[in-house]
DRENTOR-913856 format. One record per residue (C-alpha): residue in one letter; z, x, y; residue number from 1. Coordinates in steps of 0.02 Angstrom, whole numbers, plus 50000, padded with zeros to 5 digits. Layout:
REM DRENTOR-913856
pt res = A	zz = Z	xx = X	yy = Y	n = NUM
...
This chain:
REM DRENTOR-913856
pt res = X	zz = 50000	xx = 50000	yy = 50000	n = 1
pt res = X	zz = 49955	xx = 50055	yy = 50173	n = 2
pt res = X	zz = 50005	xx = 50028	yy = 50349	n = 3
pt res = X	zz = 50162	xx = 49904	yy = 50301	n = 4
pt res = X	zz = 50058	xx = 49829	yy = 50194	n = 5
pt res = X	zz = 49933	xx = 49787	yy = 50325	n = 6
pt res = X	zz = 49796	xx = 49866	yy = 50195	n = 7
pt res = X	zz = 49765	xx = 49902	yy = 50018	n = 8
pt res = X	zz = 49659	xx = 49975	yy = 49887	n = 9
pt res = X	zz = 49591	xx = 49926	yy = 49716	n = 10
pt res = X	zz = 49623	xx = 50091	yy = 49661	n = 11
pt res = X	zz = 49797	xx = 50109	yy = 49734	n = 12
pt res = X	zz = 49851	xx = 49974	yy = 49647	n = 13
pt res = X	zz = 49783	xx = 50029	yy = 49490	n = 14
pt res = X	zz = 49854	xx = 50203	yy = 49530	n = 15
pt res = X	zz = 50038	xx = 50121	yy = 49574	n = 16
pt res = X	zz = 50026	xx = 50024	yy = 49416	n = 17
pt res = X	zz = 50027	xx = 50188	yy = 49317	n = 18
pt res = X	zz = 50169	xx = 50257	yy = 49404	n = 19
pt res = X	zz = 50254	xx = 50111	yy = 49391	n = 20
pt res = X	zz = 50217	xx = 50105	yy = 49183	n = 21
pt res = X	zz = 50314	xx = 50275	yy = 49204	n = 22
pt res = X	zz = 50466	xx = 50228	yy = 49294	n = 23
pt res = X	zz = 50480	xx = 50081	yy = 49207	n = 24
pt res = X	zz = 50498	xx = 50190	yy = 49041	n = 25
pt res = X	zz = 50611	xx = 50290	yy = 49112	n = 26
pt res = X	zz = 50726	xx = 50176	yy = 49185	n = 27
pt res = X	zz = 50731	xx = 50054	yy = 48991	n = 28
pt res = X	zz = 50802	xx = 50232	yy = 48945	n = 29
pt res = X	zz = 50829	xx = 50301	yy = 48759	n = 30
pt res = X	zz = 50914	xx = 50224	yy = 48629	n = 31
pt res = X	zz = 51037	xx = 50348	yy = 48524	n = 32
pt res = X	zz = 51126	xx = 50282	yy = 48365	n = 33
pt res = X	zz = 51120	xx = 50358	yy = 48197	n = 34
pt res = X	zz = 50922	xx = 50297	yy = 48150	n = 35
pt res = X	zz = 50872	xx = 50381	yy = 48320	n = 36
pt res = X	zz = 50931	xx = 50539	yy = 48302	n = 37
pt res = X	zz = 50820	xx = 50570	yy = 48179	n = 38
pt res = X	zz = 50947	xx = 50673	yy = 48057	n = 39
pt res = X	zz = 50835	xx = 50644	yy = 47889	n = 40
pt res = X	zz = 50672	xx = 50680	yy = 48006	n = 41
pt res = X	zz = 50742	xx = 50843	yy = 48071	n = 42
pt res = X	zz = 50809	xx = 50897	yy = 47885	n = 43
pt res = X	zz = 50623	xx = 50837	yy = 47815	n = 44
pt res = X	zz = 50544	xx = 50942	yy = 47950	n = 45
pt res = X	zz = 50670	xx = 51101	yy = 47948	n = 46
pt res = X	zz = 50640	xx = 51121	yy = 47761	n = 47
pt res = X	zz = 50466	xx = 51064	yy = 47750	n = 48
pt res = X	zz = 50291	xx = 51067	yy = 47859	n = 49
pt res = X	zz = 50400	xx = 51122	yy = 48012	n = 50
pt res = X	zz = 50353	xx = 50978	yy = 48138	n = 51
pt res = X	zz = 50383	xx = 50830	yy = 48150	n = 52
pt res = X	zz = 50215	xx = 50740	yy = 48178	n = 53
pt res = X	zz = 50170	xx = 50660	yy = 48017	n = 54
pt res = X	zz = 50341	xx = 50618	yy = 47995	n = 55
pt res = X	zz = 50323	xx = 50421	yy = 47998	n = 56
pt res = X	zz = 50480	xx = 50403	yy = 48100	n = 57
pt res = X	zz = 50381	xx = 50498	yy = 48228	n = 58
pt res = X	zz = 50200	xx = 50417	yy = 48202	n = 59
pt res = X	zz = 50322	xx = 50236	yy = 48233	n = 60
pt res = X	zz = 50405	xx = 50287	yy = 48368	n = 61
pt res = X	zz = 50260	xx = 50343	yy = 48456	n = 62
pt res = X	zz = 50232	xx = 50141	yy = 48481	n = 63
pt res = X	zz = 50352	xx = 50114	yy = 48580	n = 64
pt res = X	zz = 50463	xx = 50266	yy = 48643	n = 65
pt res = X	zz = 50309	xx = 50346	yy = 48720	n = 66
pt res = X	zz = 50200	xx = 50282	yy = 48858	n = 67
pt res = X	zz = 50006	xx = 50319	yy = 48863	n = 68
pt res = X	zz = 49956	xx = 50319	yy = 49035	n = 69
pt res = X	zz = 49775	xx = 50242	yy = 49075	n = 70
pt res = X	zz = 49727	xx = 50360	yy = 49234	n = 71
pt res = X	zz = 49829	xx = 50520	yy = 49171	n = 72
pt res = X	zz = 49687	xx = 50627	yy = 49126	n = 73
pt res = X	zz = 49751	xx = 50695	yy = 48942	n = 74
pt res = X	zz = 49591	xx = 50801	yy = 48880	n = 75
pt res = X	zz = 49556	xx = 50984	yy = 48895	n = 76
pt res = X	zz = 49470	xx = 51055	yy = 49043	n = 77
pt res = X	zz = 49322	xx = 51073	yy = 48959	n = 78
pt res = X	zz = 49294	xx = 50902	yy = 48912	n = 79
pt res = X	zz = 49375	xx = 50849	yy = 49107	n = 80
pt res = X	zz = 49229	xx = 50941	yy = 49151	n = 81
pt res = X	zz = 49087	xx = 50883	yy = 49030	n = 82
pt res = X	zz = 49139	xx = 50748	yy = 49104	n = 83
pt res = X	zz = 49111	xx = 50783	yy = 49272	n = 84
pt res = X	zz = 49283	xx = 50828	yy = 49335	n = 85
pt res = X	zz = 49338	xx = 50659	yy = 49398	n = 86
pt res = X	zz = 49475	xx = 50670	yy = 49487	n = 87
pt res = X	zz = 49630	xx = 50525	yy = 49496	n = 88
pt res = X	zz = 49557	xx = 50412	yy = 49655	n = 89
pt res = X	zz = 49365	xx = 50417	yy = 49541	n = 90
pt res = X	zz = 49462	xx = 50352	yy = 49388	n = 91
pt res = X	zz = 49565	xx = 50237	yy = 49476	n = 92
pt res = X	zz = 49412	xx = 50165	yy = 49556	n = 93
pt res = X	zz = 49337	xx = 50144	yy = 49383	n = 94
pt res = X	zz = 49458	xx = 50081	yy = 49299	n = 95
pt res = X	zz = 49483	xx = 49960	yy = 49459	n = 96
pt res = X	zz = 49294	xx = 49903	yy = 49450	n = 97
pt res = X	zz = 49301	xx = 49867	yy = 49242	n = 98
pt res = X	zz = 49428	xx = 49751	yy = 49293	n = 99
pt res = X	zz = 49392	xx = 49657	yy = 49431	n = 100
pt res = X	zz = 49220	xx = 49644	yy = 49314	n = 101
pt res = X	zz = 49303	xx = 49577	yy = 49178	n = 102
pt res = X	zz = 49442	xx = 49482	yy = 49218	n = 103
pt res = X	zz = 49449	xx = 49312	yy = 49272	n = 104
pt res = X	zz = 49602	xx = 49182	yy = 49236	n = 105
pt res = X	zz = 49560	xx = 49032	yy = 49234	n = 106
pt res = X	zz = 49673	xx = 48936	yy = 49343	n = 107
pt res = X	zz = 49582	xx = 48756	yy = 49365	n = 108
pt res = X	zz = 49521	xx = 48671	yy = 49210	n = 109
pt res = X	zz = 49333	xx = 48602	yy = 49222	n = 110
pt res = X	zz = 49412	xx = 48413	yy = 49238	n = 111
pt res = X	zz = 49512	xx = 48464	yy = 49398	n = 112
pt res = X	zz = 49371	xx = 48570	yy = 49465	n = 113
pt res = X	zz = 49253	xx = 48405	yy = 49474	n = 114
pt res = X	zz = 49385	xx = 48303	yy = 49553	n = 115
pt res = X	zz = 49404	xx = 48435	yy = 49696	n = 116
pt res = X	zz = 49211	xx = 48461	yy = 49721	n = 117
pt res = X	zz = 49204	xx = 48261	yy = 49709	n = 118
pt res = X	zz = 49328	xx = 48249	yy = 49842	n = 119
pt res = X	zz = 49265	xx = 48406	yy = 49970	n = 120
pt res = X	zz = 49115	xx = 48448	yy = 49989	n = 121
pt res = X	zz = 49119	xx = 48621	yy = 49923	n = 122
pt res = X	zz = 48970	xx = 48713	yy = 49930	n = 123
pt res = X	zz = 48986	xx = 48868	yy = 49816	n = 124
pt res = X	zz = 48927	xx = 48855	yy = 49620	n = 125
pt res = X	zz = 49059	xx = 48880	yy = 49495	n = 126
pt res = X	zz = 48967	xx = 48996	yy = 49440	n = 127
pt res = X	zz = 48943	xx = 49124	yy = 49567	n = 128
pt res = X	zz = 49142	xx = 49149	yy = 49549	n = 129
pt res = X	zz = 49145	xx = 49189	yy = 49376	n = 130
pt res = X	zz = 49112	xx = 49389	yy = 49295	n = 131
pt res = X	zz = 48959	xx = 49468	yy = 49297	n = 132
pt res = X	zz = 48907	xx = 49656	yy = 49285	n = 133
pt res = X	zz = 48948	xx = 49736	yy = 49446	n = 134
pt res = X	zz = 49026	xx = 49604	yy = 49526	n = 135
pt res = X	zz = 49142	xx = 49724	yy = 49651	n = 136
């Protein structure tokens, strides 16, 4: 948000939506009992393959304990740069754009939607307001 929220961006929000994923992670905290510290996992691991990554205590917690940003760029610089280098602000705006080209609630049921253009004379197709490719 910008200028006392005088302004925005699409990819702002997409941006503060990340950040917010995080903090919102961090704040639900961790969980420690006797499952989640893991003793068997760290015995398995110590006296086996020496990580703990096909440990399926690991592969479930992975679900839930550990959040997978959508902007965060996670691949090596080589592929970030196959790639083009994009930097947060160009994947922001992407992911901003797939979205406002896909999504579309539907708040007004076709039954209401013909009373209200029966009633004012509304000039703009239902159509026009739904999806399509490069919309935004």
């Amino acid at each position: 948000m910008m200028a006392s929220l005088m302004g925005y961006s699409f990819e702002s929000l997409v941006i503060d939506n990340d950040m917010l994923g995080m903090v919102m992670r961090t704040v639900r905290g961790i969980e420690v009992n006797e499952e989640t510290l893991s003793y068997r996992a760290i015995k398995d691991t110590v006296e086996g393959e020496g990580h703990f990554l096909r440990d399926p205590q690991t592969l479930e917690l992975m679900k839930t304990e550990y959040l997978y940003p959508t902007l965060a760029d996670r691949s090596t610089q080589e592929e970030w740069e196959a790639e083009g280098s994009p930097d947060m602000r160009q994947r922001a705006e992407k992911r901003a754009r797939e979205i406002l080209n896909s999504h579309y609630p539907v708040y007004i049921d076709d039954e209401t939607d013909k009373k209200v253009r029966d009633t004012y004379p509304i000039e703009i197709s239902r159509d026009v307001i739904k999806p399509t490719k490069d919309r935004f």
